[in-house]
Each structure stands twice: as C-alpha cells, then as structure tokens.
DRENDO-1510 file (C-alpha; in Angstrom, 1 decimal, always signed):
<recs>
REC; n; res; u; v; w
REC; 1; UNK; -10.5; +2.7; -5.8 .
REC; 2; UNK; -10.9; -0.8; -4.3 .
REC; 3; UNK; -11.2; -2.3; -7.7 .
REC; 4; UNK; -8.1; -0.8; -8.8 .
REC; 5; UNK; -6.2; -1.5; -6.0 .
REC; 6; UNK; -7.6; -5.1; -6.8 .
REC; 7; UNK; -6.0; -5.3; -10.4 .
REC; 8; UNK; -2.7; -3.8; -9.4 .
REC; 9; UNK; -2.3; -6.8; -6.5 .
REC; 10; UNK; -3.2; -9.1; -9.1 .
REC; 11; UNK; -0.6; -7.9; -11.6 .
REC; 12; UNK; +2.0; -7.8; -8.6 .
REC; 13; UNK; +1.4; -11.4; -8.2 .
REC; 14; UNK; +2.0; -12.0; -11.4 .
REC; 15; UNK; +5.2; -9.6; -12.0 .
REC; 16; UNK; +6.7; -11.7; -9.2 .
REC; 17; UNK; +6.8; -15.1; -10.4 .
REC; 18; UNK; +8.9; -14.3; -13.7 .
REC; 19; UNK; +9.4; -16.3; -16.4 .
REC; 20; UNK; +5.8; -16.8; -16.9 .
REC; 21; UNK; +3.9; -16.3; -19.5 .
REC; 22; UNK; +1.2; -14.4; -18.2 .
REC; 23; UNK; +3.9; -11.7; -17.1 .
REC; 24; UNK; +3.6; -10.4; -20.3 .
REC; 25; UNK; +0.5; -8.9; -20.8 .
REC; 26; UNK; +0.7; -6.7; -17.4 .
REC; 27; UNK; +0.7; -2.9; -17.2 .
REC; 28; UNK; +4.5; -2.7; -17.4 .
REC; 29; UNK; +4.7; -4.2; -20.7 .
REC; 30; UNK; +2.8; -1.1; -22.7 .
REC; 31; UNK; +4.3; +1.6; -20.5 .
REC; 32; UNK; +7.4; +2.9; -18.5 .
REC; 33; UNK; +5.5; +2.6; -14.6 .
REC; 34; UNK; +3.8; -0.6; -13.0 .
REC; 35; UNK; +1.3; -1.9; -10.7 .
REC; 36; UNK; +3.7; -0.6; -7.8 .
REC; 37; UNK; +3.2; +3.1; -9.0 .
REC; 38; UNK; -0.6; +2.6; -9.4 .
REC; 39; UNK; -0.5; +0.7; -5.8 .
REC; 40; UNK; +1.3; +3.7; -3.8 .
REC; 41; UNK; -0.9; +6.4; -5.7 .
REC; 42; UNK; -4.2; +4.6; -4.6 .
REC; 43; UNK; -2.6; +4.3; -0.7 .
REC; 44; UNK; -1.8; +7.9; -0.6 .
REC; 45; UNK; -5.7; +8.8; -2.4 .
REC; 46; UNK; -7.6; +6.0; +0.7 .
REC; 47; UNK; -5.2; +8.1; +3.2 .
REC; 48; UNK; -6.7; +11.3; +2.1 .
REC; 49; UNK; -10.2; +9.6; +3.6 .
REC; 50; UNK; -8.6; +8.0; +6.4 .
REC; 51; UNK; -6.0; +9.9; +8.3 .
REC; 52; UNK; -6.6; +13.1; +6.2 .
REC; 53; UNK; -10.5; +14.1; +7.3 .
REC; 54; UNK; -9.2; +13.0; +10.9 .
REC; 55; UNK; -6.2; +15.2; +10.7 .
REC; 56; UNK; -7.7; +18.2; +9.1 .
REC; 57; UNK; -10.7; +18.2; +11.3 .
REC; 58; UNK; -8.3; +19.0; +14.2 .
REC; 59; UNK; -7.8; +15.3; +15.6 .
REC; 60; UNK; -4.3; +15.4; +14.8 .
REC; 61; UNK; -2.9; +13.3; +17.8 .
REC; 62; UNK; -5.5; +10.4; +16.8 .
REC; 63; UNK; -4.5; +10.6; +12.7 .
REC; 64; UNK; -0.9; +10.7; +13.6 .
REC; 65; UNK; -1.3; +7.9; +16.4 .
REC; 66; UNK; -3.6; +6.0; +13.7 .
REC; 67; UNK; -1.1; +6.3; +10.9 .
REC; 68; UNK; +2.1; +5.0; +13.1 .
REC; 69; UNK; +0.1; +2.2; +14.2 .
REC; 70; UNK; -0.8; +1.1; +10.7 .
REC; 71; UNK; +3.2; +1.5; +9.8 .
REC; 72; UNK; +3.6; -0.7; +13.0 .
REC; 73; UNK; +1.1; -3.4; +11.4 .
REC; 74; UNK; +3.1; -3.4; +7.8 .
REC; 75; UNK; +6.6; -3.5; +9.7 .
REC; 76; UNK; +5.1; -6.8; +11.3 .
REC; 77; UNK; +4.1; -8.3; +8.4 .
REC; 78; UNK; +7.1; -7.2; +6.6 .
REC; 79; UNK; +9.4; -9.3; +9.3 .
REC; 80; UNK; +7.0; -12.4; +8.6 .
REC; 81; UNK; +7.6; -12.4; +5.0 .
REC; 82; UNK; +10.8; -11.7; +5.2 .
REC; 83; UNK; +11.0; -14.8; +7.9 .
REC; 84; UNK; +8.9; -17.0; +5.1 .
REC; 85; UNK; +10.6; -16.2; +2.4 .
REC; 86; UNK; +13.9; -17.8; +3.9 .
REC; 87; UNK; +12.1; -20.6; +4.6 .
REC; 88; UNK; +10.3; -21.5; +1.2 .
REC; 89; UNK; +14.0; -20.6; -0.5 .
REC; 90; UNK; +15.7; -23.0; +1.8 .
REC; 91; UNK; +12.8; -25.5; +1.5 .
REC; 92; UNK; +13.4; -25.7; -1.9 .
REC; 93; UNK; +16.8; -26.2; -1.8 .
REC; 94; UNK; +16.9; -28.9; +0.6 .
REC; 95; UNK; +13.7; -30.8; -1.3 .
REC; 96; UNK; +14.5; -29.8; -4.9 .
REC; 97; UNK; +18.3; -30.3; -4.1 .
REC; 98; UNK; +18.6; -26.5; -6.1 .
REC; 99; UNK; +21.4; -25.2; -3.6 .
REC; 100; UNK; +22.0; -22.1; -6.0 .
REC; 101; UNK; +18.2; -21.0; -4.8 .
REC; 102; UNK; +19.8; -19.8; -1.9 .
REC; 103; UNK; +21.8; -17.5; -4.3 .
REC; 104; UNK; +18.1; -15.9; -4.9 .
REC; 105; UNK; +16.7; -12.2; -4.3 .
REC; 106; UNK; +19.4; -11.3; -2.0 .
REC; 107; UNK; +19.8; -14.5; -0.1 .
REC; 108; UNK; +23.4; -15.6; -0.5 .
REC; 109; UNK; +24.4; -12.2; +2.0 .
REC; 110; UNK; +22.1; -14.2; +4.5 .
REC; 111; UNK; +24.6; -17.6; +4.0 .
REC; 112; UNK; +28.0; -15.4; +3.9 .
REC; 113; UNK; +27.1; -13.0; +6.9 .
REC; 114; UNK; +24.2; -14.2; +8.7 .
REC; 115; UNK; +25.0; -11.6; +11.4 .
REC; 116; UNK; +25.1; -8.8; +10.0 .
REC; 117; UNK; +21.9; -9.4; +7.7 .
REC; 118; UNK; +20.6; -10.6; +10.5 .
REC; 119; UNK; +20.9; -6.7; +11.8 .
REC; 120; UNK; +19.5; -5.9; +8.6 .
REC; 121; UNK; +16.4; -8.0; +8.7 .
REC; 122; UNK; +15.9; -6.9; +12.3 .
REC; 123; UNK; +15.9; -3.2; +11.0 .
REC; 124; UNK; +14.1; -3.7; +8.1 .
REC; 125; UNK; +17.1; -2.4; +6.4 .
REC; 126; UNK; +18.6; -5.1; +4.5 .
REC; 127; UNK; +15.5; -6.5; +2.1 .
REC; 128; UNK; +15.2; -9.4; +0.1 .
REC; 129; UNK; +13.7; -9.3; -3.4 .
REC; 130; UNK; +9.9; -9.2; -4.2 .
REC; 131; UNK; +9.7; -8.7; -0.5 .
REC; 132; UNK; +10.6; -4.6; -0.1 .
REC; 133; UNK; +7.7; -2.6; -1.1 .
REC; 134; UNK; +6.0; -2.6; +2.7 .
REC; 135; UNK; +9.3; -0.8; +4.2 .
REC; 136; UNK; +8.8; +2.2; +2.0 .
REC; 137; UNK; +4.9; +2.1; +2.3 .
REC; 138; UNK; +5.7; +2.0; +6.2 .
REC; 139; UNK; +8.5; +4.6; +6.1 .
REC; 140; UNK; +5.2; +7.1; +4.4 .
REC; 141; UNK; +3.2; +6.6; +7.0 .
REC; 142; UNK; +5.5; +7.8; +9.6 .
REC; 143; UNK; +6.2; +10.9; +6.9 .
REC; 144; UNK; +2.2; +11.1; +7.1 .
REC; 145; UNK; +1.5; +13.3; +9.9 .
REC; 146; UNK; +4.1; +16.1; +7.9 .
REC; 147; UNK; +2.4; +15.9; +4.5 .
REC; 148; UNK; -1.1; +16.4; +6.3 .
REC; 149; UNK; +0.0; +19.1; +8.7 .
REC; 150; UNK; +1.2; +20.7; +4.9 .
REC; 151; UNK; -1.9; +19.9; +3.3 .
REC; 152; UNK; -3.4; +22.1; +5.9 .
REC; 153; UNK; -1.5; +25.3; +4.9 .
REC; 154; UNK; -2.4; +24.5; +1.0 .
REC; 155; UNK; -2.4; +21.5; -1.2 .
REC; 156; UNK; +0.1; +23.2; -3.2 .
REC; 157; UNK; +2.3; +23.8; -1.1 .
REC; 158; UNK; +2.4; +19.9; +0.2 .
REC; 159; UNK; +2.5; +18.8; -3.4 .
REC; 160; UNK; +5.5; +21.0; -4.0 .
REC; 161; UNK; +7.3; +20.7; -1.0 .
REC; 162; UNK; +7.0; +16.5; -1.3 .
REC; 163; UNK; +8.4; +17.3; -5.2 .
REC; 164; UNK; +11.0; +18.8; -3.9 .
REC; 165; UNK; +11.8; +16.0; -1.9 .
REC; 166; UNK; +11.5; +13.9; -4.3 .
REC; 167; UNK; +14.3; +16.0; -6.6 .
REC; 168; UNK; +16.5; +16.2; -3.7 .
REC; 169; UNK; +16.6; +12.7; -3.4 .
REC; 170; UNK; +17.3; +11.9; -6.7 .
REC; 171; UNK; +20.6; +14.8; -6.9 .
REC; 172; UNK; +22.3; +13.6; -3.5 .
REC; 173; UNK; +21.5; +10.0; -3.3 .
REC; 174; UNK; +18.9; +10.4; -0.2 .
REC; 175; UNK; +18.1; +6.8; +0.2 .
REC; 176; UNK; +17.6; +4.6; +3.5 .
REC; 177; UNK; +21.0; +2.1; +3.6 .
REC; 178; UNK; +20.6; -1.4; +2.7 .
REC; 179; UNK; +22.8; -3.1; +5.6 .
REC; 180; UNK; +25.2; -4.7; +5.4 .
REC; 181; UNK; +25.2; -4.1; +1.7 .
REC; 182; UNK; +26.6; -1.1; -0.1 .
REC; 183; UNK; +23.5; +1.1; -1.4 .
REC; 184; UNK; +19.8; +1.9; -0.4 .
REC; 185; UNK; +16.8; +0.6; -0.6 .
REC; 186; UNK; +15.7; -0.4; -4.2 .
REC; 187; UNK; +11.8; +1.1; -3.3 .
REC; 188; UNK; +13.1; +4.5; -1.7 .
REC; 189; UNK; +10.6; +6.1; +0.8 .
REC; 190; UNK; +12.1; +9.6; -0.1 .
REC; 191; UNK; +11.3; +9.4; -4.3 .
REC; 192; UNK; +7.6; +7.2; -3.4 .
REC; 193; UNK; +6.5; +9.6; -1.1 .
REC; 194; UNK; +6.0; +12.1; -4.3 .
REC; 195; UNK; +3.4; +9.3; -6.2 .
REC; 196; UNK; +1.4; +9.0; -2.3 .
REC; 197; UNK; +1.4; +12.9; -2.2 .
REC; 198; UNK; -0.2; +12.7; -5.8 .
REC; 199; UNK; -2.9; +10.7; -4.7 .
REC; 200; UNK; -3.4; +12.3; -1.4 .
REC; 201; UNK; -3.9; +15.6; -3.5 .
REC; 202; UNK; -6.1; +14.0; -5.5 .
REC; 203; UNK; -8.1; +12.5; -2.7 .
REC; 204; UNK; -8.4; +16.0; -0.7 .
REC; 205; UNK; -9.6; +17.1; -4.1 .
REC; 206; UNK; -12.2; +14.3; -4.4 .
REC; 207; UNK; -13.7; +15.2; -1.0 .
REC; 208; UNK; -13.6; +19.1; -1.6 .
REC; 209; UNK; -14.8; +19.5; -5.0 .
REC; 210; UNK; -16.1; +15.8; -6.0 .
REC; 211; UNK; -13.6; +15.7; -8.4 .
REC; 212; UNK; -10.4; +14.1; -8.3 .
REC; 213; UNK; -8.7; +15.9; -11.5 .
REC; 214; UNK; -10.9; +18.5; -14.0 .
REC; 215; UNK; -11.7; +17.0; -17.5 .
REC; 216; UNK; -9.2; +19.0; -20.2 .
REC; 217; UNK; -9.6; +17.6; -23.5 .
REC; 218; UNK; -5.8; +19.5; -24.3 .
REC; 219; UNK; -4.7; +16.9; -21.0 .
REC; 220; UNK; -6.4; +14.0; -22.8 .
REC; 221; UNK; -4.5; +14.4; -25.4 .
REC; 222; UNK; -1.4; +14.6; -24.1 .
REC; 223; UNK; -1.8; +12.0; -21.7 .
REC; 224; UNK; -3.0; +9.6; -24.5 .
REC; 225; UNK; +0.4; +10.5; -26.7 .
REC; 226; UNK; +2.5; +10.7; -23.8 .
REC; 227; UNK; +1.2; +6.8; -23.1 .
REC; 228; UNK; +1.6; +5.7; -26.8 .
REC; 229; UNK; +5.1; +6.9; -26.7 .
REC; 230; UNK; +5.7; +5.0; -24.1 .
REC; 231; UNK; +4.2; +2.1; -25.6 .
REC; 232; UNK; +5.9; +2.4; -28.6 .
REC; 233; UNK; +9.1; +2.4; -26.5 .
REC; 234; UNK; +8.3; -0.5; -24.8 .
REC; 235; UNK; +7.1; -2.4; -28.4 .
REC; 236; UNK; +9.9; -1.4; -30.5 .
REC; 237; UNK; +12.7; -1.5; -27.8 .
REC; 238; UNK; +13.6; +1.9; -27.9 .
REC; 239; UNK; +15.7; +2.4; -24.8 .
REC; 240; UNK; +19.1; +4.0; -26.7 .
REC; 241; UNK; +17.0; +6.2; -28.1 .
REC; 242; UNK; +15.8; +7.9; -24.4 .
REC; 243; UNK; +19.5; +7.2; -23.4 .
REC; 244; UNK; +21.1; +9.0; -26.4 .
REC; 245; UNK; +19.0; +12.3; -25.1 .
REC; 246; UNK; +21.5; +15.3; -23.5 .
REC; 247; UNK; +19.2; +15.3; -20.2 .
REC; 248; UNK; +20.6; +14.0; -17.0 .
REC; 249; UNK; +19.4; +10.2; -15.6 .
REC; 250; UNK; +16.9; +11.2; -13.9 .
REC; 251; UNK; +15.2; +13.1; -17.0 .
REC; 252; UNK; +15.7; +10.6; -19.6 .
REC; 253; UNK; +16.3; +7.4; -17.6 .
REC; 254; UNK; +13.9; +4.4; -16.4 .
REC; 255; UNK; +15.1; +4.3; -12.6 .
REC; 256; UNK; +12.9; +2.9; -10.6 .
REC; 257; UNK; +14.5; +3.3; -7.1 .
REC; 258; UNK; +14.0; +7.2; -7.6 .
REC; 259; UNK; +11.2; +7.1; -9.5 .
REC; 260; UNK; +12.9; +8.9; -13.0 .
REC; 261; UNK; +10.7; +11.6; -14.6 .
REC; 262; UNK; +9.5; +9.4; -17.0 .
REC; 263; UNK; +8.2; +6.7; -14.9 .
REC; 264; UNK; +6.3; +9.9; -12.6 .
REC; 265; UNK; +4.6; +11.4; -15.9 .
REC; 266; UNK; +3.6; +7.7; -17.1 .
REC; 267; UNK; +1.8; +7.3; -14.0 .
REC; 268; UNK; +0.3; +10.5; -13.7 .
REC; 269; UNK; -0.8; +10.2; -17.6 .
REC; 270; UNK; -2.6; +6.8; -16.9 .
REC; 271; UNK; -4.3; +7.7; -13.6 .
REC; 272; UNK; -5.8; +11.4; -15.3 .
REC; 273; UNK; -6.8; +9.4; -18.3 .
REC; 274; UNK; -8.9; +6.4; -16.4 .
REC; 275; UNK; -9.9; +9.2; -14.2 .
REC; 276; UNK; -11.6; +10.9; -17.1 .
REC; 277; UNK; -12.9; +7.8; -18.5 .
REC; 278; UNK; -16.2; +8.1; -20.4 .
REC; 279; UNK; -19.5; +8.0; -18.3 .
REC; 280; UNK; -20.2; +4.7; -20.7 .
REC; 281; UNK; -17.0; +3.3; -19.9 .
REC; 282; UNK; -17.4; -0.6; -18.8 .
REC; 283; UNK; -15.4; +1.1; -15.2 .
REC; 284; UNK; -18.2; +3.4; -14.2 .
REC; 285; UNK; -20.1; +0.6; -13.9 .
REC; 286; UNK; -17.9; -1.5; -11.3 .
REC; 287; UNK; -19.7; -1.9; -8.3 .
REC; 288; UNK; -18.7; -2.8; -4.4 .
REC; 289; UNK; -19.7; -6.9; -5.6 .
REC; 290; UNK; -16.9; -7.1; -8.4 .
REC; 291; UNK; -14.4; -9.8; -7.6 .
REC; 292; UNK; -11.6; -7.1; -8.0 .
REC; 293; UNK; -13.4; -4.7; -5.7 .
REC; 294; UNK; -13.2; -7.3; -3.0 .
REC; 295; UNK; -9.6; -8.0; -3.2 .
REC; 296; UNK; -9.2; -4.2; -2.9 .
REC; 297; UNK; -11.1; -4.1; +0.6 .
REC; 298; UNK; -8.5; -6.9; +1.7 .
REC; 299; UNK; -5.9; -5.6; +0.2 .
REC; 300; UNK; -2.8; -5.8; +3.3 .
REC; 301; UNK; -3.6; -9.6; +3.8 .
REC; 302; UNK; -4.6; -10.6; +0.2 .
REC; 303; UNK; -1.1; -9.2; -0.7 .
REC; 304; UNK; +0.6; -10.6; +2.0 .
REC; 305; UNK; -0.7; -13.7; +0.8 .
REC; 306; UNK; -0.1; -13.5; -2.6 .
REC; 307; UNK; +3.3; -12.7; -1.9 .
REC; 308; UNK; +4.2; -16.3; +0.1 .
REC; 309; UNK; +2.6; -18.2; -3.1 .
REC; 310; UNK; +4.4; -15.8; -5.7 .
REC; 311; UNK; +7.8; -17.1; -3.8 .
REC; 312; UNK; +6.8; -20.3; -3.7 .
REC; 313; UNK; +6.0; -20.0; -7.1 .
REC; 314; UNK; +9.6; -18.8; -8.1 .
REC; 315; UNK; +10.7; -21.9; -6.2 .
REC; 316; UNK; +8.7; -24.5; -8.4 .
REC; 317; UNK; +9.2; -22.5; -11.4 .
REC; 318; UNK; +13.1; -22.3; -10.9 .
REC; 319; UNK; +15.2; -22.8; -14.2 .
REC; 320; UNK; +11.8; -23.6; -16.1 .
REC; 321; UNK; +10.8; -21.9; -19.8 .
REC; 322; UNK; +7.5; -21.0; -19.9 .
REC; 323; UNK; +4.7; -23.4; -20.3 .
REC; 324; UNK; +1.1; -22.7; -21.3 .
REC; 325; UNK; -0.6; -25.5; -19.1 .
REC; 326; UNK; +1.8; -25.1; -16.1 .
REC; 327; UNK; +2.1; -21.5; -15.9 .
REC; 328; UNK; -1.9; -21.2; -16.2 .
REC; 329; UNK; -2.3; -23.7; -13.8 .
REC; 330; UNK; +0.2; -21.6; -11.2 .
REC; 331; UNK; -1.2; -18.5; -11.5 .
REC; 332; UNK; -4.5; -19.4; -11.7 .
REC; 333; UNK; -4.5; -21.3; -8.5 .
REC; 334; UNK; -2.5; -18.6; -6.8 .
REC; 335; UNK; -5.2; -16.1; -8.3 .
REC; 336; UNK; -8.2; -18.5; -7.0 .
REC; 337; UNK; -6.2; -18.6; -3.5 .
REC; 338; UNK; -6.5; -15.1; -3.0 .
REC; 339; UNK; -9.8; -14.6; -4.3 .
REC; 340; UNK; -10.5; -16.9; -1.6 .
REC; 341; UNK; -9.4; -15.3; +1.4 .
REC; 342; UNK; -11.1; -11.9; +0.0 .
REC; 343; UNK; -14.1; -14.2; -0.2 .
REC; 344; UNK; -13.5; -14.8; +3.9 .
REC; 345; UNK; -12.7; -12.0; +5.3 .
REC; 346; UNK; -16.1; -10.1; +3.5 .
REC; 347; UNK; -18.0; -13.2; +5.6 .
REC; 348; UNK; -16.0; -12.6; +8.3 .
REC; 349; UNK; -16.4; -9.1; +8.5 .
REC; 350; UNK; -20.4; -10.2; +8.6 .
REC; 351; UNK; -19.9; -12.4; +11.0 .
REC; 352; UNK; -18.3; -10.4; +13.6 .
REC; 353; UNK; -21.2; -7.7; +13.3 .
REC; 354; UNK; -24.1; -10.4; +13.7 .
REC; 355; UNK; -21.9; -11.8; +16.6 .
REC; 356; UNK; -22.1; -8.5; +18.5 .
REC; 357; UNK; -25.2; -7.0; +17.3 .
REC; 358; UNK; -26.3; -4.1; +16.3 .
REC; 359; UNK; -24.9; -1.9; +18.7 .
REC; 360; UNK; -21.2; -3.1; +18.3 .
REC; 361; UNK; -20.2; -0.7; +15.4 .
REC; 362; UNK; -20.4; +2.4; +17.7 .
REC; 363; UNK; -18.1; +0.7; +20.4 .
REC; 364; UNK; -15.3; -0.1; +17.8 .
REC; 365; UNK; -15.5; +3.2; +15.5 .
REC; 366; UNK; -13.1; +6.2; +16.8 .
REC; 367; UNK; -14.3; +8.4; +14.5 .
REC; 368; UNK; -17.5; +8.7; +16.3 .
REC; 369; UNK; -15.8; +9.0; +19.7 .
REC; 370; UNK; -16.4; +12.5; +20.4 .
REC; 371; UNK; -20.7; +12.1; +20.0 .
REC; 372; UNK; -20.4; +8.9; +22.4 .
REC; 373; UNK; -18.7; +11.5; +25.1 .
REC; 374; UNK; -21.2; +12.0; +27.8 .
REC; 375; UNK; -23.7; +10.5; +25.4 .
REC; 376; UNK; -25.9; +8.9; +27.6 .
REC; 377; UNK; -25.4; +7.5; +31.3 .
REC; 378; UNK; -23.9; +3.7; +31.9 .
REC; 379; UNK; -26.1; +1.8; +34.4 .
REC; 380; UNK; -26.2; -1.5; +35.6 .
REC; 381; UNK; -23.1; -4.0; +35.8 .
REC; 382; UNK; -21.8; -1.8; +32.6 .
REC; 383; UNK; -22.0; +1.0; +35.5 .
REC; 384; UNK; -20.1; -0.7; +37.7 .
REC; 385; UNK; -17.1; -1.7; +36.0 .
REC; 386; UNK; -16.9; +2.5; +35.2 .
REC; 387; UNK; -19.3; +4.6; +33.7 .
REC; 388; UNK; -18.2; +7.5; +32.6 .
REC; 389; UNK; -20.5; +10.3; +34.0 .
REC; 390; UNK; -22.0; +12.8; +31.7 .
REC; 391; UNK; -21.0; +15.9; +33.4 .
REC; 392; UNK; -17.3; +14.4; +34.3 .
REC; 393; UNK; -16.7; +13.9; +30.6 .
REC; 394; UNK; -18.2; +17.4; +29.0 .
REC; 395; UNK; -16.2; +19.5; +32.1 .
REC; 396; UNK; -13.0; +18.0; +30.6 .
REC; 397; UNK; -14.1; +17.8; +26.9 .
REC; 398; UNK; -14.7; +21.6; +27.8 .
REC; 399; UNK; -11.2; +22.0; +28.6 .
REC; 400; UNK; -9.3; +20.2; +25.7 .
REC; 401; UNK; -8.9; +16.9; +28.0 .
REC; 402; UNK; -10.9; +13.3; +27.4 .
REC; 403; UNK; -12.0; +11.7; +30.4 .
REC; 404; UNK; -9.4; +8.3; +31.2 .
REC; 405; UNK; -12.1; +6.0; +30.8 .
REC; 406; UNK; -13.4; +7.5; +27.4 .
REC; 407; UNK; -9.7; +7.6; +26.5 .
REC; 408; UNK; -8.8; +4.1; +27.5 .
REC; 409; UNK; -12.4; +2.9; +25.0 .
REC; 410; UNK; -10.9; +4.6; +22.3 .
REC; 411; UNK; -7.2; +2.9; +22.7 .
REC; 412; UNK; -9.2; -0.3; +22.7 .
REC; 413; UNK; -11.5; -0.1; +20.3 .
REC; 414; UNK; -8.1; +0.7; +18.1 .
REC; 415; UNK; -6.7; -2.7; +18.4 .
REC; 416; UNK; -10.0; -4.3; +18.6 .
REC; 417; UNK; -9.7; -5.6; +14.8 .
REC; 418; UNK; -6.6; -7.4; +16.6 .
REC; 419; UNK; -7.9; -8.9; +19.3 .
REC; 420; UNK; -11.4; -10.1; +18.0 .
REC; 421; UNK; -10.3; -11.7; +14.7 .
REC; 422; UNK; -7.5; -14.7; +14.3 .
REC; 423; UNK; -4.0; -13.3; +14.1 .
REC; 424; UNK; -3.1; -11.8; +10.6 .
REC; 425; UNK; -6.3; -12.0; +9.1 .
REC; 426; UNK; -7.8; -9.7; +11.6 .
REC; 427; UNK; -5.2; -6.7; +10.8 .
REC; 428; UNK; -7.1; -4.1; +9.6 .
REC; 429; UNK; -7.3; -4.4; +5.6 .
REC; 430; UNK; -5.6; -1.0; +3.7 .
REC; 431; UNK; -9.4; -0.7; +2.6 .
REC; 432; UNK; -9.8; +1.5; +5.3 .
REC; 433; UNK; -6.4; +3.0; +6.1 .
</recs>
C-alpha cells in the first residue's frame, strides 16, 4: 500500500508541473483515471486499518474523534499551501517581471476581489489550482464516522448507499460552492467519497478474509480489455467517438469533478488487476526498504512538499517548451527533495523512540489504552503528580466511564506526534491514518 501510495505522489508531482516532458509517461496517459483516483482509493483501504478496526471494535467516539482530528490536520495544511502558493505566484511576478502569473490557477479572483476570496480561502471554499485535493480528502473524513457506522450493518449496504451518493451527486449537481465563484469544487467530496468507500471495502475485506478482491480469470479479462480500450482511446484520440454515444455525460463522459462512469470502472479495472498480480510479479516482492514504500509512510508531508516545489516549478517553467536537460534536472531534483525528507522522517521516527526508550511506545499508542487501564499501580514522583489507582479505574471502566486522568493520557498521547516533533513534519504521516 505504502509503495503505491509512493508512485501516485510521485506522478502527482509530476502532473503538476505541465509542460514537461516527463508528464507524459504518467498513468493518465494510457487510461481515462490518474494518480488522484489511485491516491483516494489507497486513503479509504489505510482507513479501513485505522479508524475502521477502532470503530468496529466498539470505540466509536475515539475513531470518530481520531478521524475529525486528522481532517483538522489536512485543513491546516491546506490553508498553508494555499498561503504559499500566493506567495511563490507573486514571487515570481515581481522577480521574473511575469505579471500575467498572477492570472494563474485561480489567482486573478484573488487581485479583483481580495475580500471575498479572502472568505473563500478562509473556508476553504474558494481553491486555487493544483492546490484542492486536501479539501475533499478532509470533507471524507468528517463523512467517515457515517460510512463506518454503515459498514457495521453490511459492507454492502455502505458500498451501495455511498454509490448512491455518488449518482445523486452527479443528477442534481450536489457539489460544495466555490466562493465567490459561480460553481463547486473541481475535486467534489460527494462523487470521491464513492472511490474511498471502494477501498475501505476492500480494506475490511483484506482484514476479514486476507483478501482484498477474489482472483476471477472472467474479471481478468475484462479488466485487461476494459484498460486497453481505454488506452487505445487515449493513443488514438478517440474522445468523439465516447461523445457520439446516446448515454448521458456522466455514462459516456471524462468528468473528473464527478468522477464519470468511465473514469470509476478505469480505476476499479487497474486496482483488481495489480491486485491479482502474479505471485512472480517484480510487486510481490517490494518490501517496507523500497524508496517508494518510504515516501508512502510519509505521505501527508512528502506531498505537502512536493506540492510547494511543483508550484515553484510552474513558476520557473512559465511560457517554456519542454527541454530534455531542464525538465530532467527539475523534476529530478524536486524527486530527490522529497526522497529526502522521507529519508528524515524514517530517522526521525528512530530517533524519537531511542530518545524515550523502550517504554515510550505504550504511553503514546491509544489503541492500547484500555490494557494500560488499572494496569499496574504508579509510585514514586510519577505517583504524585496522579496515579490513577487500580480499583478507581476498573469500578468506572465497569460502568462504561474512563477514569479523568486515564482520559486526559489518552487526549495527550493524541497530539503527542505534535508536540514532540518540529511543526509540520511531526503531523502524523497518512501512513497510519
């Protein structure tokens, strides 16, 4: 999963500096979905592991609370990027003396009503380009808690009932505004939701049966020509032809903002056929040391990253045809960059835990909470700054209630990835949410 996750933030990086060469051997040039479909899929799939076990085991307060605080993380980072990505834009005007920058992925409603789009930033609701898919990933997580409590009746039932939000959206326009401009939101929550419900299905199927999606050879082979079509329409520029069909948009189009039927089934396709990849595949063989895997376990900062030097990239590569030697150099170093920080936060990680010792990892893991209730008896100057007593915390466990001082551990050990690591590069990585 982290590998994966690894490759699509690579291609994202990519995808966002266009007009360089390298932007044309990424996913979206051989089929009709991207890196963001594969990217959403894996979120939902990690969420099955960590909100869904939590949620399912009966700690629904703490999955629910867990899941809100992680969309409170990516709405933070969301209002820095946005904040940066005025900055490099107006950077480069000013150095490069390219005024008509500020005409860029959305920014001229920021110079004719700074007011109002201030509103919008503020709200998240007005978003610039290449800086709009951690809205809708945040706007899921709130949605979370629903899809789980579903999930809990029958995975069926959650996977229909998100398709039939999905549909919904799609016939009436359901889409979060985009103030102050007309429209919605170009990623909207209410279509994505459907590809994170696929791959929370497919998680809760991983941990109850140890297998994501069964191996049909009939589904092989309809995935495999569903994907060359796709390719073929991509190679020979076959767009009429879909348009000429006598189905509705969302049937025969390429909308990305509600996730058209063709995009959904290209996605699904490629996931069931890398999921059913032979056992002598090179990808059975990845390992938690591959370079990609790594950028996976990182992957909320690594993107966040990538995404400042991807702007800054638009900015030097403004009004430039593609060049071999520059456009390696760029994305190679923007590539190495990341790689980089990935590289850091695994030593950091390290770090942290020889810092504290051996006994830190129970202190700052919630999910072992209830085992460290009444555990064993505090003495000492621990004691004295409040022990929790044994008896005290197993009368109240008894009743359905946590003892305030066990409760007030487990709210800090929550934020402690905050609070014991530098700003930013301490929020917890989506490895683990």
């Amino acid at each position: 999963m982290d590998f994966w996750r690894g490759i699509a933030l690579v291609m994202i990086f990519i995808n966002h500096i266009p007009g360089n060469l390298y932007e044309n051997f990424t996913s979206r040039n051989f089929g009709f979905s991207d890196a963001a479909e594969l990217f959403v899929f894996l979120a939902g799939f990690a969420s099955a592991y960590a909100y869904g076990r939590l949620f399912l085991a009966g700690h629904r307060l703490v999955a629910t609370l867990k899941a809100w605080r992680r969309a409170g993380v990516l709405a933070l980072v969301q209002l820095m990027l946005a904040t940066l990505a005025v900055g490099i834009f107006s950077w480069g005007a000013l150095a490069l003396g390219r005024g008509e920058l500020l005409s860029r992925i959305g920014l001229s409603q920021f110079i004719s009503a700074p007011i109002e789009t201030m509103i919008g930033f503020a709200t998240m609701t007005h978003q610039l380009g290449y800086v709009n898919i951690l809205p809708m990933y945040a706007v899921i997580l709130l949605m979370l808690p629903g899809l789980l409590a579903l999930a809990r009746i029958g995975l069926n039932l959650m996977l229909g009932i998100s398709a039939t939000l999905w549909l919904l959206a799609a016939v009436f326009g359901i889409d979060p505004p985009n103030y102050p401009l007309p429209g919605g939101w170009f990623f909207n929550p209410f279509s994505w939701q459907l590809i994170f419900a696929v791959g929370l299905f497919c998680g809760f199927r991983r941990i109850e049966t140890g297998q994501s999606v069964p191996f049909r050879p009939w589904l092989m082979a309809l995935a495999g020509g569903y994907c060359m079509i796709a390719f073929l329409t991509i190679r020979f520029d076959l767009w009429s032809w879909w348009g000429s069909l006598p189905f509705p948009v969302m049937v025969s189009g390429f909308d990305k903002t509600y996730v058209s039927l063709p995009r959904l089934l290209h996605t699904i396709a490629i996931i069931y056929l890398f999921a059913n990849a032979a056992k002598t595949s090179p990808f059975s063989t990845v390992t938690r040391d591959n370079p990609f895997a790594m950028l996976g376990r990182h992957s909320l900062p690594v993107f966040a990253l990538g995404t400042v030097l991807s702007l800054a990239g638009q900015v030097l590569k403004y009004d430039q045809t593609p060049h071999f030697l520059t456009d390696t150099l760029l994305i190679a170093a923007g590539i190495a960059i990341q790689f980089a920080l990935a590289k850091f936060l695994d030593w950091w990680a390290v770090a942290q835990k020889a810092a504290l010792g051996p006994k830190a990892g129970r202190a700052v893991d919630p999910t072992r909470a209830e085992k460290s209730i009444g555990a064993e008896p505090v003495s000492g100057e621990a004691g004295k700054r409040g022990a929790v007593s044994t008896t005290g915390a197993k009368r109240l466990e008894a009743c359905g209630l946590m003892h305030p001082v066990v409760y007030t551990r487990r709210v800090v050990s929550q934020f402690s990835d905050v609070v014991e690591a530098p700003f930013f590069f301490g929020l917890s990585p989506l490895s683990s949410t």
